[in-house]
MIRO-41708 format. One record per residue (C-alpha): residue in three letters; x, y, z. Coordinates in pm, 1 decimal. Example, Ala and Ser with C-alpha at 12.3 -4.5 7.8 and 13.67 -1.06 7.14 Angstrom:
2
{lose ALA | c1 1230.0 | c2 -450.0 | c3 780.0};
{lose SER | c1 1367.0 | c2 -106.0 | c3 714.0};
***
This chain:
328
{lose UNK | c1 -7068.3 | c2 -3672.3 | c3 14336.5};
{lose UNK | c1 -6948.4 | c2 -4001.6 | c3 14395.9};
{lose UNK | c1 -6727.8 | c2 -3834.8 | c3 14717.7};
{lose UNK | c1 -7011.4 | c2 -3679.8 | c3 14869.1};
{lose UNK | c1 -7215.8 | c2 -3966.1 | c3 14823.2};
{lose UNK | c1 -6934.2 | c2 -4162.8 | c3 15056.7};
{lose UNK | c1 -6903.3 | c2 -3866.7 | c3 15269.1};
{lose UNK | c1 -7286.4 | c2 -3881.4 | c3 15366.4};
{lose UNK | c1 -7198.9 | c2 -4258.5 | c3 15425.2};
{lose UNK | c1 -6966.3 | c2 -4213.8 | c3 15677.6};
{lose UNK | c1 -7078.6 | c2 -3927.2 | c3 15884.5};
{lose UNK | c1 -7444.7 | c2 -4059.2 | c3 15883.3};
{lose UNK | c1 -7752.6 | c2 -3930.6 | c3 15639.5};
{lose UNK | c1 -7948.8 | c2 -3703.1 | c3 15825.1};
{lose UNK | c1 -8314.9 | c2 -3718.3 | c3 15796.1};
{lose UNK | c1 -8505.9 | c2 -3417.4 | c3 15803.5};
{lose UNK | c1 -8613.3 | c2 -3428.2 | c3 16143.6};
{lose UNK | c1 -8235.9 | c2 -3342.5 | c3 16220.9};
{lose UNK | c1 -8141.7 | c2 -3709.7 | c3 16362.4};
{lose UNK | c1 -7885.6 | c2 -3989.7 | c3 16224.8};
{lose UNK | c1 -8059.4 | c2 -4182.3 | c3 15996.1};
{lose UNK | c1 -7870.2 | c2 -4484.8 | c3 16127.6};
{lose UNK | c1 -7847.4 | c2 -4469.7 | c3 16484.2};
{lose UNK | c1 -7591.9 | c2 -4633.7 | c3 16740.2};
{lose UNK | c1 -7784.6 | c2 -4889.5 | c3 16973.4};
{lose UNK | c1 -7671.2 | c2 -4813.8 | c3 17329.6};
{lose UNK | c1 -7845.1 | c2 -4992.8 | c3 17654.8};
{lose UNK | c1 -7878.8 | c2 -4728.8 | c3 17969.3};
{lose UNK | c1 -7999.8 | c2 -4909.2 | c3 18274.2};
{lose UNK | c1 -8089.7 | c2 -4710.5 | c3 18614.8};
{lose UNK | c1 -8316.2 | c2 -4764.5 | c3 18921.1};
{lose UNK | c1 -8682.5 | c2 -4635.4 | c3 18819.7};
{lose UNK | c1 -8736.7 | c2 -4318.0 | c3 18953.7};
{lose UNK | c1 -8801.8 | c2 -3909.2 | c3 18905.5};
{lose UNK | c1 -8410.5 | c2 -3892.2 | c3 18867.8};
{lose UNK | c1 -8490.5 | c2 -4037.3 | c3 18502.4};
{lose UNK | c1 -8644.6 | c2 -3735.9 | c3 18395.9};
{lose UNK | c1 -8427.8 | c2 -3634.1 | c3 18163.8};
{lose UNK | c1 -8350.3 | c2 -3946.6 | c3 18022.0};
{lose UNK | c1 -8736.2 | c2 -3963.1 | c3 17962.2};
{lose UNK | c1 -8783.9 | c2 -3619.1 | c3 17818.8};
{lose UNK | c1 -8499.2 | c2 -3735.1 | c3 17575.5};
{lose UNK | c1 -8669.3 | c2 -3992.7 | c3 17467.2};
{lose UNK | c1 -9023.2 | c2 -3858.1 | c3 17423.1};
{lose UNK | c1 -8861.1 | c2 -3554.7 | c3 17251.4};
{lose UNK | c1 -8640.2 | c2 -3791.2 | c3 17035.7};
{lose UNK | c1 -8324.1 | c2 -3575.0 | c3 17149.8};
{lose UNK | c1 -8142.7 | c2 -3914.5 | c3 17195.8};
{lose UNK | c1 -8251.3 | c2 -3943.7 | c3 16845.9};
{lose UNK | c1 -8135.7 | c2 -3652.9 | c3 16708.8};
{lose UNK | c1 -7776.9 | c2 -3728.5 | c3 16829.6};
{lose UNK | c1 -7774.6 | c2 -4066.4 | c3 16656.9};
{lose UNK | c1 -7873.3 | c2 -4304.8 | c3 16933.4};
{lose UNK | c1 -8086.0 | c2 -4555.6 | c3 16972.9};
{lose UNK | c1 -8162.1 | c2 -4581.3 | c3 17336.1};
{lose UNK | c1 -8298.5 | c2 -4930.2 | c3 17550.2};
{lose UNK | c1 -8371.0 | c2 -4829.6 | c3 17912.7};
{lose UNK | c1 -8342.1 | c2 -5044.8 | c3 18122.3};
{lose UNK | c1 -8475.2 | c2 -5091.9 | c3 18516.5};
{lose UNK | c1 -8212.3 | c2 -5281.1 | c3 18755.1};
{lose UNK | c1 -8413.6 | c2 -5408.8 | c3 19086.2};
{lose UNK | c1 -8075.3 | c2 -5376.3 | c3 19337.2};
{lose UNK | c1 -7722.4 | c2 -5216.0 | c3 19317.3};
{lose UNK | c1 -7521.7 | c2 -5590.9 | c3 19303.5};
{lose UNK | c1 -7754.1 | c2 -5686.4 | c3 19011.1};
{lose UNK | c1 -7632.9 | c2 -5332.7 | c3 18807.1};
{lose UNK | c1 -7274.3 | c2 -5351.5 | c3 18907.9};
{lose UNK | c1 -7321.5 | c2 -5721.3 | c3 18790.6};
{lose UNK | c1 -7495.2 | c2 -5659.4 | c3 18464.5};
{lose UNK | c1 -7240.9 | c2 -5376.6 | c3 18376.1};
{lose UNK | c1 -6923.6 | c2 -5579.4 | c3 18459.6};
{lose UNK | c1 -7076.4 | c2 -5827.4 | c3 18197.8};
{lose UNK | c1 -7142.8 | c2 -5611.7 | c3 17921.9};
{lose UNK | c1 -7519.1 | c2 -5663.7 | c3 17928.1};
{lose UNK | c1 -7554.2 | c2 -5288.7 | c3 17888.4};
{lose UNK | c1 -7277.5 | c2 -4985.2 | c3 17841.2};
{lose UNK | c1 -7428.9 | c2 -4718.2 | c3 18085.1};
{lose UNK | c1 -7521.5 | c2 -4693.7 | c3 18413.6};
{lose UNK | c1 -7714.7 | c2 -4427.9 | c3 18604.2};
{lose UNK | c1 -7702.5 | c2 -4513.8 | c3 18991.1};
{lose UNK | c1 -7526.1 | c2 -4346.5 | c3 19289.9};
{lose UNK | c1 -7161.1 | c2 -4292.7 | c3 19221.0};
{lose UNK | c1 -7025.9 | c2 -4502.7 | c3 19505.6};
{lose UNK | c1 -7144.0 | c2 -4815.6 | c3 19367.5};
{lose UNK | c1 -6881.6 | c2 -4754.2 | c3 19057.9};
{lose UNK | c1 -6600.6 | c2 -4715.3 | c3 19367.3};
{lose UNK | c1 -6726.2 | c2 -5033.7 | c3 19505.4};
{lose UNK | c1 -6677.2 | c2 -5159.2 | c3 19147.5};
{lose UNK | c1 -6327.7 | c2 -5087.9 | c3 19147.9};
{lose UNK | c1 -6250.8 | c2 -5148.0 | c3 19521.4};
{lose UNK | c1 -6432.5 | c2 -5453.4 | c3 19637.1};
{lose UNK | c1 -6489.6 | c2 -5664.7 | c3 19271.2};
{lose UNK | c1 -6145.4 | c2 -5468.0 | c3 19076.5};
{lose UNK | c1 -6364.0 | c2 -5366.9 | c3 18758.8};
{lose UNK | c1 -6225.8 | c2 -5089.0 | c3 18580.6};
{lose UNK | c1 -6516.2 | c2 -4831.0 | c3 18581.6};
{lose UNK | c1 -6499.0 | c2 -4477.2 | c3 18557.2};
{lose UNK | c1 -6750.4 | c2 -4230.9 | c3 18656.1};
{lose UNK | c1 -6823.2 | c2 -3967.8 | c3 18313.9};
{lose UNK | c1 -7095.8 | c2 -3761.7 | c3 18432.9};
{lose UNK | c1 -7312.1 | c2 -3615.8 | c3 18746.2};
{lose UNK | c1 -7681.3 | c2 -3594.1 | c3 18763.3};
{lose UNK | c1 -7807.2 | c2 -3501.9 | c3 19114.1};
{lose UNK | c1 -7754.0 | c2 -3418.7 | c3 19509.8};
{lose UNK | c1 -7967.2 | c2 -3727.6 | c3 19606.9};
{lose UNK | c1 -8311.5 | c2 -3577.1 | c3 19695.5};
{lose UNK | c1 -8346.6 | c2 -3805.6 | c3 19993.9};
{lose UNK | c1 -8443.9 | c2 -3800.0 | c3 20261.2};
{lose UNK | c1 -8402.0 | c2 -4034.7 | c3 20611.0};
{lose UNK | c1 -8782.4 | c2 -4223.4 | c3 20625.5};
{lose UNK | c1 -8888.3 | c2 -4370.5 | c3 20902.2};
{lose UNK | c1 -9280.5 | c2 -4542.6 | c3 21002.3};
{lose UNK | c1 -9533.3 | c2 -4332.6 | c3 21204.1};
{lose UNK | c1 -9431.7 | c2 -4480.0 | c3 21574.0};
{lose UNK | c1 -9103.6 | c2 -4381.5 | c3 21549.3};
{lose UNK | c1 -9098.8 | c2 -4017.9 | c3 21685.4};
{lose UNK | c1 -8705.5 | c2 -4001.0 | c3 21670.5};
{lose UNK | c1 -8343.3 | c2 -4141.5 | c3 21560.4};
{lose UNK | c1 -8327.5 | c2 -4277.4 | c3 21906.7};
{lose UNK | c1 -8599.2 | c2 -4481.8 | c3 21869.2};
{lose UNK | c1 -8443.9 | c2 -4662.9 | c3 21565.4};
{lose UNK | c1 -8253.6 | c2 -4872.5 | c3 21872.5};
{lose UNK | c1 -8330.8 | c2 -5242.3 | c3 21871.9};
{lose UNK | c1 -8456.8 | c2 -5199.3 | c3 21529.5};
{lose UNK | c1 -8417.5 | c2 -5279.4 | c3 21126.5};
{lose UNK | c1 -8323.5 | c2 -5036.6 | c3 20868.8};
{lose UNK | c1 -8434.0 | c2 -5123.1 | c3 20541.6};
{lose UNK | c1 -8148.3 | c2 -5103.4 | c3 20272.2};
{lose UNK | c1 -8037.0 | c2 -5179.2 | c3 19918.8};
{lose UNK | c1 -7691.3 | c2 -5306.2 | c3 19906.4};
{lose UNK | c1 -7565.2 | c2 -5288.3 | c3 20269.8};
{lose UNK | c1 -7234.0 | c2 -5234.8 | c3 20193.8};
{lose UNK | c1 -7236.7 | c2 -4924.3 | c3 19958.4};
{lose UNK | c1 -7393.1 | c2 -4530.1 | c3 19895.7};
{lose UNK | c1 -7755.2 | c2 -4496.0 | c3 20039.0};
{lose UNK | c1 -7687.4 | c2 -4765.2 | c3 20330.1};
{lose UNK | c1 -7337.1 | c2 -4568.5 | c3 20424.1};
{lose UNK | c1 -7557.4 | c2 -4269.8 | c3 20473.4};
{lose UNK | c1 -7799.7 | c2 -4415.1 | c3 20698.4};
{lose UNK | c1 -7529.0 | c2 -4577.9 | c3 20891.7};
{lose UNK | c1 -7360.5 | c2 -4188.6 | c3 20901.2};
{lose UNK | c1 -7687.3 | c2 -4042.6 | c3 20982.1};
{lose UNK | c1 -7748.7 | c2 -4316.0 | c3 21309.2};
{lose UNK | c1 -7388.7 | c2 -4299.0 | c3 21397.1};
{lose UNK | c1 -7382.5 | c2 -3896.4 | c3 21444.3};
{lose UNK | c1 -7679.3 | c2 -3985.8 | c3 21638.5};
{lose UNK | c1 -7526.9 | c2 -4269.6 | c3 21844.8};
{lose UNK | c1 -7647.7 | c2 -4549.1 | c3 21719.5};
{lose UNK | c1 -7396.3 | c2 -4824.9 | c3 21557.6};
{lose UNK | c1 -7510.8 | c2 -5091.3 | c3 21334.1};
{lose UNK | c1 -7468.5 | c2 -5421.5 | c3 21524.9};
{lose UNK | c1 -7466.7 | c2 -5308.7 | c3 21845.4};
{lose UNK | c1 -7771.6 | c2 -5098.5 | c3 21853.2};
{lose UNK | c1 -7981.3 | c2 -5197.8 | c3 21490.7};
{lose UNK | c1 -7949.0 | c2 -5400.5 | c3 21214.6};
{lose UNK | c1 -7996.3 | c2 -5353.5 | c3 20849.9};
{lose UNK | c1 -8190.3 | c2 -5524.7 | c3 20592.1};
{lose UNK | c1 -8136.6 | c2 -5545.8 | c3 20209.6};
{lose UNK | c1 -8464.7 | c2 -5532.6 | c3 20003.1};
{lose UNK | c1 -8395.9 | c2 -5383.4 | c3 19673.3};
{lose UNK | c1 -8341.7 | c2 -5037.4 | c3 19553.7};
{lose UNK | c1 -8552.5 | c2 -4756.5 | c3 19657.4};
{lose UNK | c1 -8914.1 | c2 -4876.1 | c3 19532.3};
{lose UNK | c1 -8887.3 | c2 -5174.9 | c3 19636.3};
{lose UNK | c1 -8719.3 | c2 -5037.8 | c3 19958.5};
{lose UNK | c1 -9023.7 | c2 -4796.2 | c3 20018.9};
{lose UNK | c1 -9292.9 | c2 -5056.0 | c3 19928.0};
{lose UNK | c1 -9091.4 | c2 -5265.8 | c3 20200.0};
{lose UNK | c1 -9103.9 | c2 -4973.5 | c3 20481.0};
{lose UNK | c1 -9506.2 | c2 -4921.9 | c3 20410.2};
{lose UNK | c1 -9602.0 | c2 -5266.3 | c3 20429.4};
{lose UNK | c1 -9423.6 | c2 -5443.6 | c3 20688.8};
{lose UNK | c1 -9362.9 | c2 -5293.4 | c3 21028.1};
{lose UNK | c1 -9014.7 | c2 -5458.6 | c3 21103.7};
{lose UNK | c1 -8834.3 | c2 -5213.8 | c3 20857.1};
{lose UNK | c1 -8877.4 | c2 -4917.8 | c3 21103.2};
{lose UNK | c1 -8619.3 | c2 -4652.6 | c3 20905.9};
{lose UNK | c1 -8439.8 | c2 -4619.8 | c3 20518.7};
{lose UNK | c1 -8351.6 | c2 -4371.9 | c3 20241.3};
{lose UNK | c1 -8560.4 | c2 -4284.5 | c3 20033.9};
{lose UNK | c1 -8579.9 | c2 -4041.6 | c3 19741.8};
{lose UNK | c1 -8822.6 | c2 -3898.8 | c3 19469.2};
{lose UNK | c1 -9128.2 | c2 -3953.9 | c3 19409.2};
{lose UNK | c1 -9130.7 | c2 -4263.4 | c3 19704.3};
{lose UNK | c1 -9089.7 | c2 -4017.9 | c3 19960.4};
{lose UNK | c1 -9364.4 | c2 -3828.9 | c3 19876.3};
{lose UNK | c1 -9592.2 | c2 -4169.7 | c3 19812.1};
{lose UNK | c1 -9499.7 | c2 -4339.8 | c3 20131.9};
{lose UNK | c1 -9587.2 | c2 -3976.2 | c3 20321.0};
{lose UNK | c1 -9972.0 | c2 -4039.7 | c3 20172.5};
{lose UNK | c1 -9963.9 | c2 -4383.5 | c3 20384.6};
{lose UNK | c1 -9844.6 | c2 -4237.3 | c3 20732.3};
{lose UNK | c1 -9436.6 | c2 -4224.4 | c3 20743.0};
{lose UNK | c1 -9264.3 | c2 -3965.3 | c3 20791.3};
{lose UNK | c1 -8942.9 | c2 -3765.6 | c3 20710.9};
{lose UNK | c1 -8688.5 | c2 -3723.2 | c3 20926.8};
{lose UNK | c1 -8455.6 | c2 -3466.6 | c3 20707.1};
{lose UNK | c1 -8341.8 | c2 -3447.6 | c3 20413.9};
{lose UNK | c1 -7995.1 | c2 -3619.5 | c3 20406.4};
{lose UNK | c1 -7798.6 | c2 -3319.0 | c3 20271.9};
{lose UNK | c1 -7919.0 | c2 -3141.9 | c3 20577.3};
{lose UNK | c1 -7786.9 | c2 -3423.1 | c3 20742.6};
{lose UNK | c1 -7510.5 | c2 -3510.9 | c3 20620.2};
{lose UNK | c1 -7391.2 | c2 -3244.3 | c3 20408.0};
{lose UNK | c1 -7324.9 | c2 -3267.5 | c3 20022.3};
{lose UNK | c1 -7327.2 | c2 -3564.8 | c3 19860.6};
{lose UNK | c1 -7261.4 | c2 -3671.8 | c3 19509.2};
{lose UNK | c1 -7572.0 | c2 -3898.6 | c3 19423.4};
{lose UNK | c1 -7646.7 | c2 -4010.1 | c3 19091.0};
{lose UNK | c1 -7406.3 | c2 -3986.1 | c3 18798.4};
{lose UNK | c1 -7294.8 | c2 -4178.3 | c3 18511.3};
{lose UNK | c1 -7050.2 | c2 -4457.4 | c3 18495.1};
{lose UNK | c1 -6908.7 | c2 -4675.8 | c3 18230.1};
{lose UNK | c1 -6632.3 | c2 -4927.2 | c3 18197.4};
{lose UNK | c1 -6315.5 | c2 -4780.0 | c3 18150.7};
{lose UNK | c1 -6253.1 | c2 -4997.5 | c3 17769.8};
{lose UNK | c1 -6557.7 | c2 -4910.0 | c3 17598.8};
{lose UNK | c1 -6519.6 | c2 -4603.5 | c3 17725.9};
{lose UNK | c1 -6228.0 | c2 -4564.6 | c3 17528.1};
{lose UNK | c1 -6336.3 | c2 -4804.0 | c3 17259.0};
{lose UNK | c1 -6662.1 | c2 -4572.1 | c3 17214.1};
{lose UNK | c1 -6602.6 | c2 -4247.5 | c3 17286.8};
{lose UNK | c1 -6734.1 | c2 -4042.2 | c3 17030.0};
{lose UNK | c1 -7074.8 | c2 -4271.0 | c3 17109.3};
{lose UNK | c1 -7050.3 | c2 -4173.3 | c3 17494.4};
{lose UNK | c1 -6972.4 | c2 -3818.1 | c3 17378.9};
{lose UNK | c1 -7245.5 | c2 -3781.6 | c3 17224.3};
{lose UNK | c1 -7485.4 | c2 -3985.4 | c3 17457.0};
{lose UNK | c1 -7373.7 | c2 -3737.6 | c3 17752.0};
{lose UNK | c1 -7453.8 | c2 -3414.0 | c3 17518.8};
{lose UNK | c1 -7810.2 | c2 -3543.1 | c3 17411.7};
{lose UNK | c1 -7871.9 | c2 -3609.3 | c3 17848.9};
{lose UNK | c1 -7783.3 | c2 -3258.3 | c3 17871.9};
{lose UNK | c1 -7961.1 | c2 -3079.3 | c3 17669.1};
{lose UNK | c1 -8258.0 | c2 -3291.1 | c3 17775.8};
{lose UNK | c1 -8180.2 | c2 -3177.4 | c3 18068.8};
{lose UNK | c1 -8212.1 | c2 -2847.1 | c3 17984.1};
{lose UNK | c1 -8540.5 | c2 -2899.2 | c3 17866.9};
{lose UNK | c1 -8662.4 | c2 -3057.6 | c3 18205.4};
{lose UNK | c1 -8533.5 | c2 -2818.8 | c3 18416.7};
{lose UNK | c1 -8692.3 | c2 -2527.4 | c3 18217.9};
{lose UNK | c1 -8990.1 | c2 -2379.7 | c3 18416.3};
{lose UNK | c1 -9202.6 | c2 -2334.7 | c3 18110.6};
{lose UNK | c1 -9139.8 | c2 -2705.4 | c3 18046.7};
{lose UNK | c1 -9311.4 | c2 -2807.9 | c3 18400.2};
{lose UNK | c1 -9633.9 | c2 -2968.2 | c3 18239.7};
{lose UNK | c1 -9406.4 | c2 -3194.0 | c3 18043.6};
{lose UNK | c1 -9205.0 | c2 -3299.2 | c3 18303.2};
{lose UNK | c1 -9500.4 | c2 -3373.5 | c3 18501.1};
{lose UNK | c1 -9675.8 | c2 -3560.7 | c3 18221.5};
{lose UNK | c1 -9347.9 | c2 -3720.2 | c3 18165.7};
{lose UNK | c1 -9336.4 | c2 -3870.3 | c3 18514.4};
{lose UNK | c1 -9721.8 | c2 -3944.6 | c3 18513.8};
{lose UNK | c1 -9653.9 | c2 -4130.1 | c3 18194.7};
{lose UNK | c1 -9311.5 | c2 -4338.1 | c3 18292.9};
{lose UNK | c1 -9361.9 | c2 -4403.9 | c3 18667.0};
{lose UNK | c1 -9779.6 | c2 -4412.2 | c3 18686.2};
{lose UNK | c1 -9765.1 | c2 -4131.9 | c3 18934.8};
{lose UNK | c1 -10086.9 | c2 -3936.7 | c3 19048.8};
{lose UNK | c1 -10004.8 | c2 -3579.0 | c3 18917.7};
{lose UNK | c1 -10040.1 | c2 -3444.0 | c3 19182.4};
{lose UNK | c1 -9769.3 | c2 -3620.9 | c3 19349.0};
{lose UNK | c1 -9594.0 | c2 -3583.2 | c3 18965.0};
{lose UNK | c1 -9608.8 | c2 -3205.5 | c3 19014.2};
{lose UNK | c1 -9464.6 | c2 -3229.5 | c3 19388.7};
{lose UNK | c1 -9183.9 | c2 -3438.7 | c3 19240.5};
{lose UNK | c1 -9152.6 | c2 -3199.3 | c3 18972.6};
{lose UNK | c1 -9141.0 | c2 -2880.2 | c3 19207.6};
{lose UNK | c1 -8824.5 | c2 -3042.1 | c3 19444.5};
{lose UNK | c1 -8653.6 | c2 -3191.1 | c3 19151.1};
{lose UNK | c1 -8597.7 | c2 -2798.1 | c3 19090.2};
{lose UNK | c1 -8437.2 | c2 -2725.9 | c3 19442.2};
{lose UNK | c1 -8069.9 | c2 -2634.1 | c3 19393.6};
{lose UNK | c1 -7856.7 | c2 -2811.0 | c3 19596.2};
{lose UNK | c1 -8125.6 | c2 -3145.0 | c3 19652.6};
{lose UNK | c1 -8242.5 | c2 -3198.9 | c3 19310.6};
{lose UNK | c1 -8128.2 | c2 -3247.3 | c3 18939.9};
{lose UNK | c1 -7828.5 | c2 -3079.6 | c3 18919.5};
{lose UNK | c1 -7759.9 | c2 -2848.9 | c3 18676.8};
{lose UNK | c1 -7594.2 | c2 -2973.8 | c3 18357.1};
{lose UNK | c1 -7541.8 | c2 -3252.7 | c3 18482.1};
{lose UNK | c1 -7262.3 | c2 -3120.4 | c3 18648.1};
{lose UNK | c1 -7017.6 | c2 -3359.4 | c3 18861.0};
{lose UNK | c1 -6976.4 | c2 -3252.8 | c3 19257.9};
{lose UNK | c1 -6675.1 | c2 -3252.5 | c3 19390.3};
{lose UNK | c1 -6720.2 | c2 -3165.8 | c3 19714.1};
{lose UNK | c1 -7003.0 | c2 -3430.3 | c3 19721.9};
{lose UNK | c1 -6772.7 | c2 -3698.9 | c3 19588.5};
{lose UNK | c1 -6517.1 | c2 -3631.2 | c3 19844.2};
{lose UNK | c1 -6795.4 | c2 -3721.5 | c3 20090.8};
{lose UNK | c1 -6870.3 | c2 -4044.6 | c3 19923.3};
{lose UNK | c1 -6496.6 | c2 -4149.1 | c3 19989.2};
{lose UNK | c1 -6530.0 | c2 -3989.3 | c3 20324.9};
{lose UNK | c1 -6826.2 | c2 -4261.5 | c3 20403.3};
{lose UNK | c1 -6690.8 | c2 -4555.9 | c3 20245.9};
{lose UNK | c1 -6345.5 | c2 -4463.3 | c3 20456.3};
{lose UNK | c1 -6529.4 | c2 -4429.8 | c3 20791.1};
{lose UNK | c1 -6815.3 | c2 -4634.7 | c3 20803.4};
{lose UNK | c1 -6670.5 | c2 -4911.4 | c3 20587.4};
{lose UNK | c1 -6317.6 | c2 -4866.4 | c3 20718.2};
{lose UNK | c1 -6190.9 | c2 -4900.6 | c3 20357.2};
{lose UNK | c1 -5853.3 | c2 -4755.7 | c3 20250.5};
{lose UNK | c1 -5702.5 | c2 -4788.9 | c3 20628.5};
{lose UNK | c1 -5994.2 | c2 -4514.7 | c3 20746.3};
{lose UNK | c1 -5842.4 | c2 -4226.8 | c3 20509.8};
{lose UNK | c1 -5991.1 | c2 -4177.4 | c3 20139.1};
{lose UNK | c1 -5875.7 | c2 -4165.1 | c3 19843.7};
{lose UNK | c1 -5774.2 | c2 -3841.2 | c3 19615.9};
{lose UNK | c1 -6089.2 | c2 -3902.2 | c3 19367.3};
{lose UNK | c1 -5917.6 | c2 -3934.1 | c3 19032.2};
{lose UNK | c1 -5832.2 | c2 -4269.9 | c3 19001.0};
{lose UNK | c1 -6239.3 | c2 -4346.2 | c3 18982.2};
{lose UNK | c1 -6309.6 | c2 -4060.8 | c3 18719.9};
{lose UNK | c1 -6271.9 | c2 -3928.5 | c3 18368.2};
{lose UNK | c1 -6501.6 | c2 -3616.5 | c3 18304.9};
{lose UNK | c1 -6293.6 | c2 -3568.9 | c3 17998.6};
{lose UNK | c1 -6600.6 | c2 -3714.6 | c3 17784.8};
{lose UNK | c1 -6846.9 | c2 -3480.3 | c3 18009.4};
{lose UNK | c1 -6615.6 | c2 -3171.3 | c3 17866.5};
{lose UNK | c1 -6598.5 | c2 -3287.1 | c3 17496.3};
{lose UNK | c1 -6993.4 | c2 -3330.1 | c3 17535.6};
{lose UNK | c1 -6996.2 | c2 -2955.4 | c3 17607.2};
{lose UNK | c1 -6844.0 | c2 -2834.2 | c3 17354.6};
{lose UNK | c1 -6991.4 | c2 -3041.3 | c3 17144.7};
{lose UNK | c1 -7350.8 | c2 -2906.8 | c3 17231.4};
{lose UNK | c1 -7209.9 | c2 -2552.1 | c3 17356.7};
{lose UNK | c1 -7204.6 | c2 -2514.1 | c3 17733.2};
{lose UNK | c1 -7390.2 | c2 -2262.5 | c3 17871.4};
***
């Protein structure tokens, strides 16, 4: 008796609603947004919970003020796009590693009601997080296809992440163009902009949001990240099951004060393949290698030719999280 009594010690009592009786603390931050949906269904569901975590989500205002925070251990995951964690290791040499996808971006290029094309972005501002990394790279791509060069023919302005970025674009007319993704592009559509595309028409595929760590707790905690990345899956699951809609959209109504009607909208193109949540969280390749592709071209980084991608991944944690919850 005495053995099982340790054993029960050591792997965790389990309390009858199936979760660890003592549960790991573990601080997620990310930018508010409809890309949390999982992480909220989690948490409403207690699937974070079940797995023996105790999540604190947090909201970061910019990119530099997440890459900050995370360098200095003032929480253990971030959710953002992946090309801040390059600009991690590149441009500040923090040892982060990228675990886990999430989605394809769902943005889309924004720009106010008098400008009737990309050519009339000349002269002007684009509105931007930080200037220097994912989202902004993209607008710079999408101008430069269409001639336009930053410095010579616009300039761009950092104002925060994107809902501080869209609140920026509505209210004051300098900010004439930006990214912007779910649910702000369908709020700032209700006061008169308008979309342009949506960048993966653009631009092609693109690796948005994912998960990233720092390399040492990563390997200091990895049956805790395990485990963290198998609980955002299967809440994943749960969101992106049709018959689930009225949750997600409740979910959304309840986390971000959305309308619901502009909750169900969000809802309905979170479910797009290709723009939205991506399945299983699944990591894109093909996207990442057009995040390097950016940072190579329009930041000139790595001598104009980037990177093979391994060096800022480990997805072995994603794959133990599988098979821990049993890939579909």
């Amino acid at each position: 008796m005495k053995e099982l009594t340790l054993l029960a010690v050591g792997l965790g009592a389990v309390s009858a609603g199936g979760a660890l009786a003592q549960e790991t603390p573990l601080r997620v931050n990310v930018f508010p947004g409809s890309q949390n949906l999982p992480i909220f269904i989690g948490l409403d569901r207690g699937i974070f919970a079940k797995h023996g975590l105790k999540l604190e989500l947090q909201n970061t205002p910019g990119s530099p003020e997440q890459r900050a925070g995370l360098a200095e251990g003032k929480f253990e995951i971030a959710h953002a796009a992946v090309d801040n964690a390059v600009a991690m290791v590149e441009t500040a040499g923090r040892d982060t590693i990228i675990v886990m996808g999430g989605d394809a971006s769902m943005n889309e290029f924004m720009v106010r009601p008098e400008i009737a094309g990309i050519a009339d972005i000349k002269g002007k501002v684009v509105a931007v997080d930080a200037p220097n990394t994912a989202y902004a790279l993209v607008a710079k791509k999408i101008l430069k296809n269409n001639g336009l060069l930053e410095g010579r023919d616009y300039t761009v302005r950092p104002v925060g992440g994107t809902l501080a970025r869209s609140q920026a674009m509505a209210t004051n007319p300098e900010l004439v163009a930006g990214i912007v993704n779910l649910p702000f592009s369908i709020i700032i559509q209700e006061k008169g902009l308008k979309s342009l595309g949506r960048t993966r028409d653009l631009i092609g595929p693109y690796q948005a949001t994912g998960g990233f760590v720092m390399r040492p707790w990563a390997q200091a905690n990895a049956e805790v990240l395990e485990r963290y990345i198998a609980a955002y899956v299967e809440s994943l699951r749960i969101a992106m099951d049709p018959a689930n809609k009225g949750e997600a959209v409740a979910a959304l109504v309840k986390r971000l004060k959305l309308d619901p009607k502009v909750a169900e909208q969000t809802v309905e193109q979170l479910m797009i393949p290709g723009f939205g949540l991506a399945p299983e969280a699944r990591f894109d390749m093909q996207g990442f290698q057009t995040v390097l592709a950016l940072r190579a071209e329009i930041e000139g980084q790595w001598g104009g030719k980037p990177p093979a991608p391994d060096k800022y991944l480990d997805l072995g944690y994603y794959d133990r999280a599988m098979k821990r919850l049993g890939a579909k």
